[in-house]
C-alpha positions in Angstrom: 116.0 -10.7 119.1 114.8 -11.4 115.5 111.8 -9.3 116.3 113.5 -6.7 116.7 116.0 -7.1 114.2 113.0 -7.3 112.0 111.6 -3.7 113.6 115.5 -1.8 112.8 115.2 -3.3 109.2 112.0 -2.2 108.6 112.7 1.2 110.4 115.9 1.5 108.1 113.8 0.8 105.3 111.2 3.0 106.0 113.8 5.9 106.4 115.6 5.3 103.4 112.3 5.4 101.3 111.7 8.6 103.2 114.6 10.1 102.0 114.2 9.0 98.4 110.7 11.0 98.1 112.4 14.3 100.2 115.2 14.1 97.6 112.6 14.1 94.8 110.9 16.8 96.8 113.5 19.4 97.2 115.6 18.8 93.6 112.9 18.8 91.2 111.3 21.3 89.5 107.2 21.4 89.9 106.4 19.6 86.5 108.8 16.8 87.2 107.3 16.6 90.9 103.7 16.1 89.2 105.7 13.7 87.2 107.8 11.6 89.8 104.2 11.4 92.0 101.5 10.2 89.4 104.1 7.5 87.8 105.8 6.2 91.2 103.1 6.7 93.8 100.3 4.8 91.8 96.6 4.7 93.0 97.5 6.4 96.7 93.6 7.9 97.4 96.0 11.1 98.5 98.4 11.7 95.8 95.6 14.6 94.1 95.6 16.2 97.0 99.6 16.9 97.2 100.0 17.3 93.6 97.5 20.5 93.6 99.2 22.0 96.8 101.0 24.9 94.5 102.4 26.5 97.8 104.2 23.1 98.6 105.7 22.8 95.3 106.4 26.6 94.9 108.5 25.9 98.0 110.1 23.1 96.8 111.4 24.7 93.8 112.9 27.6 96.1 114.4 25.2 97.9 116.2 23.8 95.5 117.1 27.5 93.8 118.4 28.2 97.7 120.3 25.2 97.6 122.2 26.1 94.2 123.2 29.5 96.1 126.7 29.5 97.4 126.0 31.6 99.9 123.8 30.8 103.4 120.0 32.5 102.1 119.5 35.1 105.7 116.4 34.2 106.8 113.6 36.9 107.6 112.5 37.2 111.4 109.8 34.6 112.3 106.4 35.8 113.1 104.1 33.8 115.7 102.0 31.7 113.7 98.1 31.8 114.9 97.0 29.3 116.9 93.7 26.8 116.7 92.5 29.6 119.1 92.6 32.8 116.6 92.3 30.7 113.4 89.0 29.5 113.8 85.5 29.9 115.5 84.6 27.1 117.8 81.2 25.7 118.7 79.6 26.9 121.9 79.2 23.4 122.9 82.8 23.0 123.3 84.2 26.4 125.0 85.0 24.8 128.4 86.7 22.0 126.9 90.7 22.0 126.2 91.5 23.0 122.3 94.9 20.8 122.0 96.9 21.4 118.2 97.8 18.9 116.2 98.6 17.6 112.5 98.3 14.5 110.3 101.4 13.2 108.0 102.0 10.5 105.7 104.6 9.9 103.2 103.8 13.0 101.3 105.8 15.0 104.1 108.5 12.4 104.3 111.4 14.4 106.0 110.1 15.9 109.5 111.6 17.6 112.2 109.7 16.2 115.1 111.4 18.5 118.0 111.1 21.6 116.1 107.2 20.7 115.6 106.6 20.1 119.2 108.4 23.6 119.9 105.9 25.0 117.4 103.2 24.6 119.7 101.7 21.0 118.5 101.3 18.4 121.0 99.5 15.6 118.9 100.2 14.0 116.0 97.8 11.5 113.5 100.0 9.8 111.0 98.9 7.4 108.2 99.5 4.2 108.7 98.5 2.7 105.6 95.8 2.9 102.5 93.7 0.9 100.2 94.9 1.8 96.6 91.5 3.3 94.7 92.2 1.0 91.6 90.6 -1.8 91.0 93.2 -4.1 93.0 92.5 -2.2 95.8 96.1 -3.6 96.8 96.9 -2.8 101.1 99.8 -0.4 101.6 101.6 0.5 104.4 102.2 4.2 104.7 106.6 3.8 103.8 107.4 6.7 106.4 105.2 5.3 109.1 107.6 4.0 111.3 109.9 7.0 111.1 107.1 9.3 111.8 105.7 7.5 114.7 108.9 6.7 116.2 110.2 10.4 115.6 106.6 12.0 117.0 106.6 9.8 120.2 110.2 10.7 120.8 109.8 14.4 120.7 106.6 14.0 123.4 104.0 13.9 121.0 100.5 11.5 121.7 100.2 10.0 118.8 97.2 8.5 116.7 96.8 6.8 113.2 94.4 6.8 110.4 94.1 4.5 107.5 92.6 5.8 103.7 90.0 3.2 103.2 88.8 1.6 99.2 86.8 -1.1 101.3 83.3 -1.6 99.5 82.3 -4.0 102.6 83.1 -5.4 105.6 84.8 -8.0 105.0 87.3 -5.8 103.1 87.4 -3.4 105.9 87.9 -6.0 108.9 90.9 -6.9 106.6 92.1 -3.2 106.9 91.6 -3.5 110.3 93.5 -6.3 110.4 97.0 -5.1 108.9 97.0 -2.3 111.0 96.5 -4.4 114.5 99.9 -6.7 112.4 101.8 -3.4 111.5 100.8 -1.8 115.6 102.3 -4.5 116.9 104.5 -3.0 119.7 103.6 0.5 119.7 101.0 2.2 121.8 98.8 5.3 121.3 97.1 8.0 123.1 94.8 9.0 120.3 92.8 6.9 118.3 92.7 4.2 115.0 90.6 6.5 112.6 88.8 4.3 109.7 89.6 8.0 106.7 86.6 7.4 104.5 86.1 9.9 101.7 85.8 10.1 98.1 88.8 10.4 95.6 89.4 14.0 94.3 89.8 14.4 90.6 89.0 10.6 89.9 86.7 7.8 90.5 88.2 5.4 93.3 86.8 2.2 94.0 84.9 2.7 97.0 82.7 5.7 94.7 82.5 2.8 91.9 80.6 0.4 94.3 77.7 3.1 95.1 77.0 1.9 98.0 74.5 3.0 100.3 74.5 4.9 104.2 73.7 1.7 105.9 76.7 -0.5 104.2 78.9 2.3 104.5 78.3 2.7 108.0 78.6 -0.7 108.7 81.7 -0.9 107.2 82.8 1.8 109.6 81.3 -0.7 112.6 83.3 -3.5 111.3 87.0 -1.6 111.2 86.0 -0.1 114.4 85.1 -2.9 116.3 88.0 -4.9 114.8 90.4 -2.4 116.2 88.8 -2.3 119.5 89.0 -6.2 120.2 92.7 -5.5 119.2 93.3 -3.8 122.8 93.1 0.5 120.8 90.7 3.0 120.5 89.0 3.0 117.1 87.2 6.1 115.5 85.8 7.7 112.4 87.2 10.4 109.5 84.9 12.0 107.4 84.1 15.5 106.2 81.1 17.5 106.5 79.5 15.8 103.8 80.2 12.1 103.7 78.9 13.1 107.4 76.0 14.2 106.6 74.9 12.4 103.6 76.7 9.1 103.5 77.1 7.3 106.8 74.9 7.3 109.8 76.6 9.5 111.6 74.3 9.9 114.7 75.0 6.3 115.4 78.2 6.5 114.6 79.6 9.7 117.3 77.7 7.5 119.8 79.9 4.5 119.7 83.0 6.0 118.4 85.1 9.5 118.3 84.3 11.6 115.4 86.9 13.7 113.3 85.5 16.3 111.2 87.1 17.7 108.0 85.7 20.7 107.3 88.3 23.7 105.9 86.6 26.3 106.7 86.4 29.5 109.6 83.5 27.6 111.3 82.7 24.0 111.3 78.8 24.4 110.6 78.6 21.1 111.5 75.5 20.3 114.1 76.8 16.7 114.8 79.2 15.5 118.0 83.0 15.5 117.2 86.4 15.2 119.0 88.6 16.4 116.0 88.6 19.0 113.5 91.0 19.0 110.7 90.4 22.7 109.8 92.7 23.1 107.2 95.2 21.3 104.8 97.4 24.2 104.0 98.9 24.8 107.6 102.6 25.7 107.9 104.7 24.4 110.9 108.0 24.6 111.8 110.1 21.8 111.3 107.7 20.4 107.7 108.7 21.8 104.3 105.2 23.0 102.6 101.6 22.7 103.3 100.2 20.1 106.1 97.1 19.4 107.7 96.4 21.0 111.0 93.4 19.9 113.5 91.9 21.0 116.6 91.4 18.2 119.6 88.5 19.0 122.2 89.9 17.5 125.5 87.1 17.5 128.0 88.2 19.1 131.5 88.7 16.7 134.1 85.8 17.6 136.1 83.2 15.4 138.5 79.1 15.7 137.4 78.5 16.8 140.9 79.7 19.3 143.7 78.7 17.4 146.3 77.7 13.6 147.4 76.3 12.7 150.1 77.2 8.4 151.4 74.8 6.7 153.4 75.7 2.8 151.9 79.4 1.6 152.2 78.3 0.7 148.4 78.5 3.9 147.2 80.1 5.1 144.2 81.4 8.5 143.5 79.9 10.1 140.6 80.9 10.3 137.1 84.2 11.8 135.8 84.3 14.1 132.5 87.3 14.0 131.1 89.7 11.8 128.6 91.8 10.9 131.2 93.5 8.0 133.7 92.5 9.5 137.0 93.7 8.8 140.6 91.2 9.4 143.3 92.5 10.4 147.1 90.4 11.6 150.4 91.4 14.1 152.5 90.3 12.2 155.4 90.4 8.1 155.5 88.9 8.3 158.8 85.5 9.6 157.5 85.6 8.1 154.2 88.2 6.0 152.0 88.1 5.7 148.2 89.9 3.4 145.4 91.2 4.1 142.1 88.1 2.5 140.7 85.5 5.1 142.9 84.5 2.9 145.2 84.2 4.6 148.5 84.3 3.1 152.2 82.7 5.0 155.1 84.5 5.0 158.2 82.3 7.3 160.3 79.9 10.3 160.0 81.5 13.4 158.8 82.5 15.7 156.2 85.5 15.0 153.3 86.8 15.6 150.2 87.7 13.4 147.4 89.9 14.5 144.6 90.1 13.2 141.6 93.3 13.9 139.6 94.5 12.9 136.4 97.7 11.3 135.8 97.9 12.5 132.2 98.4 16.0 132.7 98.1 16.6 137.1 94.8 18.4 136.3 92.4 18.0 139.7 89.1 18.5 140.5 87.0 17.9 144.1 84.0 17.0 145.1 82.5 17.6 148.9 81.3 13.9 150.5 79.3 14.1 153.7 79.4 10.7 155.0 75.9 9.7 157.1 76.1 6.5 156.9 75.5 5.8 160.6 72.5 7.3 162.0 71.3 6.7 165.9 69.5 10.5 166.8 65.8 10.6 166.3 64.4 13.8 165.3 61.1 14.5 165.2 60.6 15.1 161.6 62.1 12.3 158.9 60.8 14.0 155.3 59.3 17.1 155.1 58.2 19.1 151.4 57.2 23.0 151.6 55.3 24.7 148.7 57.3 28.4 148.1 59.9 30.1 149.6 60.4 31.8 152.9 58.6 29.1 154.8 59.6 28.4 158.1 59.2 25.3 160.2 61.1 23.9 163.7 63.0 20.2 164.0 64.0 18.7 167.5 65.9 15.8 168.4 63.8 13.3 170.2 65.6 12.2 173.7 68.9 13.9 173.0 70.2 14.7 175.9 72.9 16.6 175.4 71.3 18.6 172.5 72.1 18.6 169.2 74.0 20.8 165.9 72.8 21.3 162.8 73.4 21.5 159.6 71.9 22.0 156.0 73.7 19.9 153.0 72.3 23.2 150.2 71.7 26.2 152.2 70.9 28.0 149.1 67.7 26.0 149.5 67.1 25.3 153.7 69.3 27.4 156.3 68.6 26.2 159.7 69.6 28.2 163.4 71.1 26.7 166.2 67.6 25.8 167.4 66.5 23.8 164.8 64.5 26.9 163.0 64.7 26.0 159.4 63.0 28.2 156.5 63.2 27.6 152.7 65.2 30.3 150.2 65.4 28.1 147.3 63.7 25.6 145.1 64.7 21.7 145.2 66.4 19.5 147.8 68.4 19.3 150.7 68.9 17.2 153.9 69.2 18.2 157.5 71.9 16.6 159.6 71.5 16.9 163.3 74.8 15.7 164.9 75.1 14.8 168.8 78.1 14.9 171.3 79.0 11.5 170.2 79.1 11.9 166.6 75.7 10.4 166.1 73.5 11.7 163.2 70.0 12.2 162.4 68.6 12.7 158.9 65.6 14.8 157.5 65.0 15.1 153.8 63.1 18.0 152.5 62.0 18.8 149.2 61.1 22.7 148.4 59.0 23.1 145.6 57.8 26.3 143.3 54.2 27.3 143.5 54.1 29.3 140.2 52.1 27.1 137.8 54.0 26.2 134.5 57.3 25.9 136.3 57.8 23.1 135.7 62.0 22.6 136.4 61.5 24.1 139.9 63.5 27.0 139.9 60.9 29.6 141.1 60.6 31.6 137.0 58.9 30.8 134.3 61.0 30.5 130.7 61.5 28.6 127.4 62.7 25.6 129.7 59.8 25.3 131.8 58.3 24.8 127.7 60.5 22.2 126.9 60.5 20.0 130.2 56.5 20.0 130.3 56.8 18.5 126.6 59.4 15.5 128.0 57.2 14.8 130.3 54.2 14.7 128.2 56.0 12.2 125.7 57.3 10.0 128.4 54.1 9.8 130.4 51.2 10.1 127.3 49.3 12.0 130.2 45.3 12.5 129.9 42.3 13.0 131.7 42.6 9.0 132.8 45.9 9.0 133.9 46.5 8.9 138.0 49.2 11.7 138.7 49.7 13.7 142.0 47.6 17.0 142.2 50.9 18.9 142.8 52.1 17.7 139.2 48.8 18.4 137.7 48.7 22.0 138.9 52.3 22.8 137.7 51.6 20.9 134.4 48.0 21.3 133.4 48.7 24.8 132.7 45.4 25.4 131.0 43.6 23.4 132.9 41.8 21.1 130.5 42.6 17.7 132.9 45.4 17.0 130.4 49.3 17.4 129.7 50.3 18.3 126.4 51.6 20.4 123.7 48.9 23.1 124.1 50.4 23.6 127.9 53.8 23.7 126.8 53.0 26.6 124.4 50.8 28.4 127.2 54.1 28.3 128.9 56.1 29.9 126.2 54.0 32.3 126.1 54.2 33.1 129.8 57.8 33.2 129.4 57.8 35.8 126.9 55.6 38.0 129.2 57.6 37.1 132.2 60.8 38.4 129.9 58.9 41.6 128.7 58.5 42.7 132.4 
């Protein structure tokens, strides 16, 4: 009970302080708002940014002119704002991912209408939680209209995340950051991440500037919020724009361990690093916020399995990986061939053929994946492993003492097909197994591997190209390959392209140039 008295006060508190700064918002003019904001807001990292938002103030002195009116203003027809989709030009590397809309808010849009935003087509919001003042105190704050906004965001169906403005100049500084916001979370849970904001002060010197320090202490001050927030039981990631990412942290660590949001306001990111989030611009209008706010872009993975198909022969099998930011529920069509958990684990009850579905609780998005199940083998055949150089070889399998005779079937017939006598021939490069399956259900297996006879193509897929290039320079760094090493002639012939007895760069750029002649045909 007294925690949650203490949650209404602070909630009450929060509101009332809210209000305050709308008031000031809509009844001054725009001097006395640059007034009111650089007197009472103090050394908030954000307050330059609002106070040279001229549309915002512009509409807060029509506001107050509208107000003054004693008739109702009529309000021109709304026009369909442009989405993340038409605004801005995406990355390549993201175009089968989800774009989600969002925003970010703080104190400096205290009054919000959090239905009338979700109707306007946002889903997420990231709201400040709290900042370091950039004075020399660096004195903690916690954001006044955080609790209204988060409560008022989650209500209206919005995932929510936070970010905290950051003066720390080291880490024990930022863990304390870290710290106050695990205190001032307490209760509340979030879809989206904790973002550690750090970013210069613009228009002044802030304190985190002052200290000068360098990429590897501020990127371990990132490491210390992050992983301070991440022991608390939530996500933790990193803000920064284009050029505090490329210039002032380690960023390539950085998008490893943690989720990356850009700031970059601009039509295209030109940013060649890995992020989740763009904040694309700060002077997005949405219904339901007076003035100018933030707006970003969230790339949601599709809920998709890394393979098509899976073939079980150990009751210790796995399914395959799962991309996608999601909680997922797996189910089999079929628990008499094969069962499965929530956790992938799957169980083989007999041989056959199934399929698993993964599907995410999140949003019901689903996505399948083919298991054959030869777990339990009994019919000899008369070939176990066989390998074929080219395609439209032909060969012949039989079951040895199979009675009753046998069907077969290929697991990739885009590489083997097979006939109903065991005829197999090869139409494609790479692998695929052979399942011979007997009145009783028994199995036999034969693996066969197809591979290209063109020398130089090297990612056996029967053409020469760039690829071929860039694979037979992997494998030369990996495998420092010379005249001394012991490799299998059938790698050497692919690989040695200019037959010198060794694998290097000089092949890989024969290769290119095979490509481009291949092409010019």
């Amino acid at each position: 009970m007294k925690n949650y008295t203490k949650r209404f006060l602070a909630v009450t508190c929060s509101a009332l302080l809210c209000m305050q700064y709308a008031t000031a918002y809509t009844v001054a003019s725009a001097v006395n708002f640059m007034t009111i904001n650089t007197t009472s807001f103090d050394d908030d990292p954000e307050k330059f940014k609002y106070i040279e938002n001229t549309d915002f103030l512009a509409q807060a002195t029509q506001s107050t002119e509208a107000d003054s009116e004693t008739e109702e203003p009529t309000e021109p027809p709304k026009e369909p704002k442009p989405t993340c989709l038409e605004e801005i030009v995406h990355d390549k590397n993201v175009k089968e991912y989800n774009l989600i809309e969002g925003i970010d808010v703080s104190k400096w849009q205290p009054i919000i209408d959090w239905e009338a935003v979700k109707a306007d087509g946002i889903d997420f919001a990231i709201i400040r939680i709290g900042y370091r003042g950039y004075g020399e105190k660096g004195t903690l704050i916690v954001d006044p209209c955080f609790e209204s906004h988060i409560q008022g965001a989650q209500e209206a169906g919005l995932d929510v995340g936070v970010y905290f403005f950051t003066q720390a100049t080291n880490e024990e500084e930022a863990i304390e950051e870290a710290n106050l916001i695990l205190e001032t979370l307490e209760g509340y849970e979030l879809e989206l991440p904790v973002y550690f904001d750090i970013e210069s002060i613009t228009h002044d010197v802030g304190r985190l500037d002052s200290a000068k320090l360098t990429v590897e202490e501020h990127t371990a001050n990132c490491v210390a919020f992050c992983e301070t927030i991440i022991n608390g039981g939530y996500q933790a990631g990193v803000y920064g724009n284009k050029y505090w990412l490329e210039e002032k942290l380690d960023s390539k660590y950085l998008e490893t361990e943690y989720p990356v949001w850009l700031a970059r306001y601009n039509k295209e990111p030109e940013y060649k690093g890995e992020y989740q989030t763009w904040q694309y611009t700060e002077k997005g209008t949405v219904d339901g916020i007076n003035g100018n706010v933030d707006k970003n872009c969230y790339y949601e993975r599709k809920l998709e399995f890394a393979e098509e198909q899976l073939i079980v022969r150990t009751p210790g099998t796995f399914i395959p990986d799962v991309y996608g930011e999601h909680a997922y529920k797996f189910t089999s069509s079929d628990t008499n061939i094969i069962k499965v958990d929530n956790y992938g684990a799957l169980k083989p009850v007999k041989n056959g053929t199934a399929t698993i579905t993964v599907t995410s609780e999140k949003d019901g998005s689903t996505d399948t994946l083919e298991v054959i199940v030869v777990a339990f083998t009994q019919v000899a055949l008369s070939e176990n492993t066989l390998k074929f150089d080219g395609i439209g070889v032909q060969s012949k399998l039989s079951a040895v003492k199979s009675k009753s005779g046998v069907t077969w079937k290929s697991t990739k017939p885009s590489v083997i097909t097979i006939e109903d006598d065991g005829t197999i021939e090869t139409v494609g490069y790479g692998s695929a197994l052979i399942i011979a399956t007997n009145s009783q259900g028994n199995i036999g297996l034969c693996e066969i591997d197809v591979v290209s006879n063109l020398i130089g193509d090297c990612d056996n897929d029967g053409a020469i190209t760039a690829l071929d290039a860039a694979e037979l320079l992997c494998f030369a760094a990996k495998n420092s390959v010379s005249a001394e090493t012991e490799i299998s002639d059938e790698i050497m012939k692919r690989y040695d392209v200019n037959e010198d007895g060794a694998i290097n760069s000089k092949d890989a750029a024969a290769v290119l140039v095979m490509s481009a002649e291949a092409a010019c045909k």
